[in-house]
N, C-alpha and C positions, 0 to 999 in steps of 0.2 A: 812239587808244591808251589803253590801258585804266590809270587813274591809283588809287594807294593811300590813299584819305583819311583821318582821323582824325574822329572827332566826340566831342564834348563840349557837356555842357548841366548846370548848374547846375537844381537842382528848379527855383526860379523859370521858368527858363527852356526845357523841355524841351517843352511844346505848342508853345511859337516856332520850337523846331526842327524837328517834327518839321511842323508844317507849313509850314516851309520844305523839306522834305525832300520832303513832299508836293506842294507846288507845282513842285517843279522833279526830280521823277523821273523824268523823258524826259530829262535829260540826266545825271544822277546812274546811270541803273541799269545802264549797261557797267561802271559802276568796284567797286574791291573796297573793303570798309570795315572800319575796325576803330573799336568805340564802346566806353568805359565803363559798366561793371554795365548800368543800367536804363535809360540812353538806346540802349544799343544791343540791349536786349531791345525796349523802344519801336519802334525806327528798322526792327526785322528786321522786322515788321509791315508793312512797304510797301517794304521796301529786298533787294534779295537779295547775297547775297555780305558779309555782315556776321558780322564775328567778335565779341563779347562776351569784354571784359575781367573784371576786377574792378570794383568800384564805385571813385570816385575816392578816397573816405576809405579806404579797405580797398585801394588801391595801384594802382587801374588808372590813375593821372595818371603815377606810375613806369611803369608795362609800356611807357606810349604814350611817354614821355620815351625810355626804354630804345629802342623802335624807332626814332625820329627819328636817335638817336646809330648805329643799326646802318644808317642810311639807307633804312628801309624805308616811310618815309612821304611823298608826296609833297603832300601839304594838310591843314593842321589847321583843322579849321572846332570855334569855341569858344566856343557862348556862355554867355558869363560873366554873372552877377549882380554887378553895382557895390552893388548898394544891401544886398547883405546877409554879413554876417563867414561864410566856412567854415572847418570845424575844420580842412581841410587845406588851409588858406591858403597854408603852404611848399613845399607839393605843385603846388599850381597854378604859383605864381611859378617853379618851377624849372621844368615842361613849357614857360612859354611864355619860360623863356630859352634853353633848347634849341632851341625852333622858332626862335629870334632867331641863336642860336647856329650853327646849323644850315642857315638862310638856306631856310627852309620858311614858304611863303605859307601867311599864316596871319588870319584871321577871326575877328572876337569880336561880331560880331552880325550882321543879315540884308542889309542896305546892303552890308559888306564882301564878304560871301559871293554876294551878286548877283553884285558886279563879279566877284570871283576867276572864279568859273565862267560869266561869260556873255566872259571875254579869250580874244584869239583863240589865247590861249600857253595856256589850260587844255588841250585836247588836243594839241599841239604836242610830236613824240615828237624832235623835235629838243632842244627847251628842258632845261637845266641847269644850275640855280642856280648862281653864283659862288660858292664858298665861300672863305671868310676862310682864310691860311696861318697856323696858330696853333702853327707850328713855334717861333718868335724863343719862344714862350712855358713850349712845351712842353718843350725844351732848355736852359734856364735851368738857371744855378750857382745849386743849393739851400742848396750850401754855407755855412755863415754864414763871412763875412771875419772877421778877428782873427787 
């Protein structure tokens, strides 16, 4: 069954992805993709079925956050750069609290990303996420007491 994944790569990190992408596109090329700005200009180079956001600074870590929350994303593969500050630092942190949020198997370097797609639950058209009841939360007296 054919699965919606997300990619993301920090500059540092975007040869890593992409030849992770490349090593492993006998299993990646049934699925649909959606990539930020110039990883997924990168990625459409060997990958088909790849949609092209915004760049992550310029909002495509919102567009992919936005999807996850409309549930249209079924893996976030995301590698990040540890060792270096980006300007949308709060951009990043809120995509990968969504993907937490959202209960979306999710990757932040090539180790993870092995496993995720080589489980036998990766094409498994049965499998779906548990998601968290966040009703007790969402139904809250905003009310202030007094």
């Amino acid at each position: 069954m054919s699965k919606i994944i997300a990619l993301v790569a920090h500059d540092n990190r975007k040869k890593d992805l992409l030849d992770w992408v490349s090593h492993n596109l006998k299993k990646l090329n049934d699925h649909t993709f959606y990539a930020t700005g110039t990883t997924g200009k990168m990625v459409s180079e060997v990958l088909d079925h790849v949609t092209c956001l915004k760049s992550g600074p310029l909002g495509g870590d919102q567009q992919l956050g936005s999807l996850i929350a409309e549930g249209k994303i079924d893996y976030l593969i995301f590698f990040w750069d540890p060792m270096t500050n980006q300007p949308h630092d709060v951009d990043v942190k809120a995509l990968l609290r969504l993907s937490v949020l959202y209960n979306i198997p999710t990757a932040s370097n090539r180790s993870t990303a092995d496993f995720l797609i080589t489980s036998r639950l990766f094409n498994n058209r049965d499998y779906k996420p548990i998601l968290k009841d966040y009703s007790i939360y969402l139904n809250r007296d905003l009310e202030p007491k007094g």
